[in-house]
N, C-alpha and C positions, 0 to 999 in steps of 0.2 A: 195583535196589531191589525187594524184596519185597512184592508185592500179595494181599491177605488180602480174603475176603468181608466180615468181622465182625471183629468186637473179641475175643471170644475166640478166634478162630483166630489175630489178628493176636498174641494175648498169647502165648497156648502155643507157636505159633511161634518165637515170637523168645525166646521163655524156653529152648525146644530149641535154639534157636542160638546162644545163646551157653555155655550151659552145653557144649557137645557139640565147640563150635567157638571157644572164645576167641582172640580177634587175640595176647594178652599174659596173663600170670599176675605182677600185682602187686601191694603192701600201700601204699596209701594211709594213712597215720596208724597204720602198723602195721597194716591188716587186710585179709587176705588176700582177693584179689578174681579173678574170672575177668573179662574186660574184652572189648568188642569197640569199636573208637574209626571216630567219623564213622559212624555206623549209622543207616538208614533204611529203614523200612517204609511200605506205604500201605493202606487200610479205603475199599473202592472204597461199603460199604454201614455206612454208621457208624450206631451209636444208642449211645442215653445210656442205659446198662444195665452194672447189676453185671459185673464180669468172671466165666465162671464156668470153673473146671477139672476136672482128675479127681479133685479131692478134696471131698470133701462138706464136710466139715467146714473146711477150707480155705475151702470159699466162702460158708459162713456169716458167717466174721471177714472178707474180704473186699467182704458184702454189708453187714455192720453198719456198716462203716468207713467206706465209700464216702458211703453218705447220710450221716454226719456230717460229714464233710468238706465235701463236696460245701452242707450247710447252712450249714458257717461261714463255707465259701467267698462264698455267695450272701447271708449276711446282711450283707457288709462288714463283719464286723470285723476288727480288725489286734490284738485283745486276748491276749496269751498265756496269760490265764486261759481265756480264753472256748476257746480250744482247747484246751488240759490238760484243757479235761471230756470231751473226744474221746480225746486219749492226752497221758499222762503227758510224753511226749517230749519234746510243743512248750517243754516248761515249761524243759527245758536251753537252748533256743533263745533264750531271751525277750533282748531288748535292756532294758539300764537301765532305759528309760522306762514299762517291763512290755508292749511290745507284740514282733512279730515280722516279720521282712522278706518272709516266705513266704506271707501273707495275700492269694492272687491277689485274692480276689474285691474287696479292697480295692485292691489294685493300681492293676487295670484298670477299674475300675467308679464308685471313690471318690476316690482319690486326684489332685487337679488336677493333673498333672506335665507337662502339653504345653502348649506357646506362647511364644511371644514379646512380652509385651505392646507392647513399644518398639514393632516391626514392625509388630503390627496392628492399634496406635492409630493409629498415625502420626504420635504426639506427637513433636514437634521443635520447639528454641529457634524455630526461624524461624517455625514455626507460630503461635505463641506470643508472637511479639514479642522473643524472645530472654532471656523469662523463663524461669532453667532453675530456681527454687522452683514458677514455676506449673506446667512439666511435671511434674518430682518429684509434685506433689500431682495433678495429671490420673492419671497412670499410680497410685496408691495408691487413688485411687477406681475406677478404671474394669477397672485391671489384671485384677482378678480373673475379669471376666466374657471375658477372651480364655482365660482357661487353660481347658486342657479336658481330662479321664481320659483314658487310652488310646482305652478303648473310645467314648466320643464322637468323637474325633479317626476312629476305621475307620468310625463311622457315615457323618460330615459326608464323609469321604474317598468313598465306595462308593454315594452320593447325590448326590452332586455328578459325579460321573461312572462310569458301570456298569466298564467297563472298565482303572479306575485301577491303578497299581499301588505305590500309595501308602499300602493300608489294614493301617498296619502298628502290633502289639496288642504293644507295650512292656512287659514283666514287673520286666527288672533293670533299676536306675535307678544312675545316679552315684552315689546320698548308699550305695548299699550297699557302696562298695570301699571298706573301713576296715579296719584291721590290728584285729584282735580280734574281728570278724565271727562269729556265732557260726551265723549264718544266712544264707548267701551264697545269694541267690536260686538255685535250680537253670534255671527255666527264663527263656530271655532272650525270645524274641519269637516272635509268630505275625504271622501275612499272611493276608490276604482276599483273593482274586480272585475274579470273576464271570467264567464264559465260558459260552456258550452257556445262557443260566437255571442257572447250578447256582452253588451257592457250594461254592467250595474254600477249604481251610484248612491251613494248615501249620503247623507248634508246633517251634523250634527250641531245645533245651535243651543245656546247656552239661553235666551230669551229670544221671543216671537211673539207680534201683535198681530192677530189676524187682522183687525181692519187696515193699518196703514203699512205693516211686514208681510205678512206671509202672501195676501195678494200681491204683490210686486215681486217677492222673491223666488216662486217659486219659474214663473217662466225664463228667469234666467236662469237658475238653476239646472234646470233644464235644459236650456239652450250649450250649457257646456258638456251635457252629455253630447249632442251632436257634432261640438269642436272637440271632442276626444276623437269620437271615433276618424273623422276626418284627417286627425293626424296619426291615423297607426292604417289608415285603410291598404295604405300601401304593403304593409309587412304582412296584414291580417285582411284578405279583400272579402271576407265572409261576416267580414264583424257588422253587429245590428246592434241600434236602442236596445236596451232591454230595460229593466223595471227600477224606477227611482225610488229612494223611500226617505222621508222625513223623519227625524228625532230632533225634538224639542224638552230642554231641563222647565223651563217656563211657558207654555203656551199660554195667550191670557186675550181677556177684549175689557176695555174700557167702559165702565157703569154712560161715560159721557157718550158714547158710540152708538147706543141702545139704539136709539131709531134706525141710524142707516142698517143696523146688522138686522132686524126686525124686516125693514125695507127687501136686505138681499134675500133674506131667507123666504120673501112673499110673504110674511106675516100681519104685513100693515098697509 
């Protein structure tokens, strides 16, 4: 695996390598891709900062983008309007209900998706006397307060024990494998570990476009190593950044994309 100071050495990097060095040359949905498959880099000095390249102009739309994103991601919404004012794009994405599957910030942050109420009630007939309307009704009142976000679930995980290796940040969710999907979450999960005071962090994503994904994703990515540590500072006042690392099943750049990535790289 590839170890980079910073984020934009990790970006231009691996934007040269795959461009320079594709595992495969093939057309997903018809379009032409350079590909490198199971790819992983590491950012031994991570910060939440614009990616920047050798294109100036390049990393103007790069820096505009990123703070939008990065705000709608941290406002929780899941609105496909609410991102259309960002780019046009989301707006093909949108699910029936006008929202989008791709809303991390809502994800991990809003969305209740972890627990087991049954389990950590303990409601049971016997408990109960064998009344199963009074469990039904225990668990509709109470159920809710076991579910917890992702990112509650890595907190309560990384608190309850420094050395877990249980603090794990859920992106893709079951209800998104649906035939007609128009937004198949790209990334599926991150991990928290503590070792020695530092927080690591790792982001496993299932597909990644460097030109219009990975430049955007990774300074937020990022940026939740800082809101981890923020929330355990208390229990742990020694805790620091420590080193991010990327896993990608698909990294890939578009045959269309050629000039700008040519442009970042200072090629052209």
């Amino acid at each position: 695996m590839k170890s980079y100071e910073n984020i934009h050495e990790a970006y231009l990097g691996t934007l040269a390598d795959v461009y320079d060095n594709p595992d495969y040359i093939c057309s997903p949905r018809d379009q032409k891709i350079r590909e490198k498959l199971y790819y992983g880099f590491q950012i031994t000095n991570p910060r939440n900062e614009a990616i920047r390249t050798k294109d100036r102009e390049r990393n103007n739309v790069i820096n505009n983008y990123t703070k939008k994103e990065c705000d709608l991601y941290n406002s929780g919404t899941n609105s496909a309007e609410d991102f259309g004012e960002a780019s046009k794009f989301w707006l093909k994405l949108a699910n029936p209900d006008g929202t989008v599957n791709s809303a991390y910030g809502y994800l991990i942050k809003h969305k209740k998706s972890h627990g087991n109420p049954i389990y950590e009630l303990g409601a049971s007939p016997d408990m109960l006397g064998g009344n199963l309307e009074a469990v039904s009704e225990k668990l509709m009142q109470e159920s809710v307060h076991c579910m917890r976000t992702p990112w509650e679930w890595c907190v309560d995980a990384l608190r309850s024990d420094k050395d877990t290796r249980q603090a794990i940040l859920r992106f893709s969710l079951p209800e998104h494998f649906y035939k007609g999907n128009k937004d198949m979450t790209c990334t599926l999960d991150g991990n928290f570990h503590i070792r020695e005071n530092k927080l690591l962090f790792r982001v496993h994503m299932r597909s990644n476009d460097l030109t219009l994904g990975l430049a955007y994703d990774l300074p937020w990515f990022i940026s939740l190593m800082n809101d981890m540590v923020n929330e355990l500072k208390d229990l742990y006042p020694n805790l620091e950044v420590g080193t991010y690392t990327h896993i990608v099943d698909s990294l890939h750049i578009y045959d269309r994309d050629e000039e700008k990535i040519l442009k970042m790289l200072g090629r052209k």
